[in-house]
N, C-alpha and C positions, 0 to 999 in steps of 0.2 A: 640487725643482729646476726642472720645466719650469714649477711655477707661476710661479715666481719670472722665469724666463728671460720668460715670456708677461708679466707683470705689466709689465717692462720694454718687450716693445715697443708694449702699449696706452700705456702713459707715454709714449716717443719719438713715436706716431702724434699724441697729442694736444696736443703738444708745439710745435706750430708755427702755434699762432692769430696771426694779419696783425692789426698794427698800423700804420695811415700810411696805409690808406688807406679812404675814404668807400664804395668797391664794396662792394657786398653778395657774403659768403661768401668772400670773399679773404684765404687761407690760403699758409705758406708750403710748400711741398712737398716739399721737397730739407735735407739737416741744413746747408746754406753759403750761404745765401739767393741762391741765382741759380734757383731755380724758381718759381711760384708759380702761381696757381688763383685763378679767380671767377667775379665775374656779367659779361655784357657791361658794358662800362664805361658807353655812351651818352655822357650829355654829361660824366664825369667822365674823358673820354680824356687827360685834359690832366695827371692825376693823376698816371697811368702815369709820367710824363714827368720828372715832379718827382721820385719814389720811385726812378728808375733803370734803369727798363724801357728794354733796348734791343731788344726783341723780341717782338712778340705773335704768338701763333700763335688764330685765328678758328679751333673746332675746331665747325661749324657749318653747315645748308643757307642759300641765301641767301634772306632771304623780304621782300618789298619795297625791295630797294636798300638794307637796313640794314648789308650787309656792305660794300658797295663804298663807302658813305658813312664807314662806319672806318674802311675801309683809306685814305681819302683823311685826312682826320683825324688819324690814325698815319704818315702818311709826313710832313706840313706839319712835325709837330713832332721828324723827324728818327729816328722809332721805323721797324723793318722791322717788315714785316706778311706774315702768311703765312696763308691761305683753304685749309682741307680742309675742301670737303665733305661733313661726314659729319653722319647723319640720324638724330634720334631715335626714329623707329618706321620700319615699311614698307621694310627696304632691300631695294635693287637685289640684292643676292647679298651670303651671310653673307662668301664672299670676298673683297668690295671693302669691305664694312666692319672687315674686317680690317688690308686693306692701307691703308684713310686712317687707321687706327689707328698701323702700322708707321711711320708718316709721320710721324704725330706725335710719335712715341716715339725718333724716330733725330734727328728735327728738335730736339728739346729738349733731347737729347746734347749735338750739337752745338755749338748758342749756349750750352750751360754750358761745354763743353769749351774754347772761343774765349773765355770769360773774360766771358761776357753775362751777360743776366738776361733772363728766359722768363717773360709771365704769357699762359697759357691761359686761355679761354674756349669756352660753347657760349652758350644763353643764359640758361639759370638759373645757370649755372654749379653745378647740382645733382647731373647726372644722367651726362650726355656727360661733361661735367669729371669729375666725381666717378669714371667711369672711368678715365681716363685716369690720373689722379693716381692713382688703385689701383694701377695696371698699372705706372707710374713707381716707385712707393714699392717695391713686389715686385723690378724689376731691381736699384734701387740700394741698397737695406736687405736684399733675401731674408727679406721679412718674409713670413711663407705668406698665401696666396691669401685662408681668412678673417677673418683679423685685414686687414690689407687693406679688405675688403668690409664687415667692421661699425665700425671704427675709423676708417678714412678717407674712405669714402663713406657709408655707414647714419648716419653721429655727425653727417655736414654736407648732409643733406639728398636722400639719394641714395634714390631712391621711394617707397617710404614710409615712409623716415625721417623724410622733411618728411611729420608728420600730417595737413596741409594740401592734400595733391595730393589730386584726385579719381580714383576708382576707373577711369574711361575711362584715366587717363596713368597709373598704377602696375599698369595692368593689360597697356598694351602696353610699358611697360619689361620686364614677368617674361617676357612673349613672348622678346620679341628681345636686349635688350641686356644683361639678365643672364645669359641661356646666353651668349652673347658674352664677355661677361666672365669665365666661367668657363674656357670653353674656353682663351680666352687666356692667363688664369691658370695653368691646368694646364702650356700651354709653360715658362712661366718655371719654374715646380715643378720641371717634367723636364728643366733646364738647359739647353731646347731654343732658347730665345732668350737671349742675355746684351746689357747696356744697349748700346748706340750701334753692335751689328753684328746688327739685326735684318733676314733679308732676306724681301722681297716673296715671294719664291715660297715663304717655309712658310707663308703663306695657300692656293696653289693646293688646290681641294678641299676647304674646311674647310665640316668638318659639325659643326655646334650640336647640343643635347639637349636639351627640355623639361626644366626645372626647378622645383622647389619651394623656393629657398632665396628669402628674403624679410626686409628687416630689422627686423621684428615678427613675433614667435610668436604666431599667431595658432588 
């Protein structure tokens, strides 16, 4: 029975490959298409626009003017644009990478709950993304933490699932952002966050663990 029950939500994880549009890695996230996940768009921002997006949320540091150039780009064509800060290696404190996490987790409630459509980005839309959409799919399915991490992030490129990334960037993902993401995980486990009422202060204090979980056994 629990293969069968597992079988099922590997099926629903994988269950929502993005058609419509030309971005690389853009998936739908949510089972009622007002989620969705990718690469930064660049010059296909216009896409967005055509497919329904009335929301981007930049889930990303800013690194040469590339974000405030979207954000202009996203506003000409009528889309709201929302910039968290958040860093793929080296952060400021596990606790503010927590809370630009909660940001984006309560932000993406939101513009579903308003009857929008949400597409996320970092800038592979690999990695960051691929968190994130984990940690989404866990509030609103209660699908557990590693089905999650090998079905929606490991399947679509999340460290070295993309066999492609160099040992320097899959090496400071297992650092930081995968304890990150467990830890986070284990909240939702423990019913200690539920979707759209997550608050800032169960960040304060959060301590990470070194980990070994990786999405190749290696």
């Amino acid at each position: 029975m629990k293969t069968f029950i597992l079988s099922l939500l590997i099926l629903s994880t994988n269950a929502f490959a993005l058609e419509g549009l030309s971005i690389p890695n853009s998936f739908q996230v949510d089972r009622h298409g007002h989620v969705f996940r990718g690469k930064e768009p660049k010059s296909a921002v216009e896409e967005l626009a055509h497919f329904g997006i009335s929301d981007v949320i930049i889930y990303k540091n800013e690194v040469k003017d590339e974000v405030q150039k979207e954000i202009l780009a996203l506003n000409s064509l009528g889309i709201n644009a929302y910039h968290i800060p958040f860093r793929w290696k080296e952060y400021e404190s596990m606790e503010l990478a927590c809370e630009q996490t909660v940001e984006a987790l309560n932000l993406i409630y939101r513009i579903k709950a308003k009857g929008g459509r949400v597409f996320f980005h970092c800038t592979a839309g690999e990695d960051r993304t691929g968190m994130l959409a984990g940690l989404y799919r866990m509030l609103e399915e209660r699908i557990p933490g590693k089905v999650a991490f090998q079905y929606e992030m490991c399947a679509r490129g999340y460290s070295d699932g993309n066999g492609r990334k160099p040992p320097l960037v899959t090496g400071a993902i297992q650092k930081e952002l995968t304890p990150l993401f467990i830890t986070l995980a284990q909240k939702i486990e423990n019913r200690e966050w539920k979707l759209g009422h997550i608050p800032k202060r169960s960040c304060q204090g959060l301590v990470v663990y070194p980990t070994k979980l990786q999405c190749r056994n290696k």
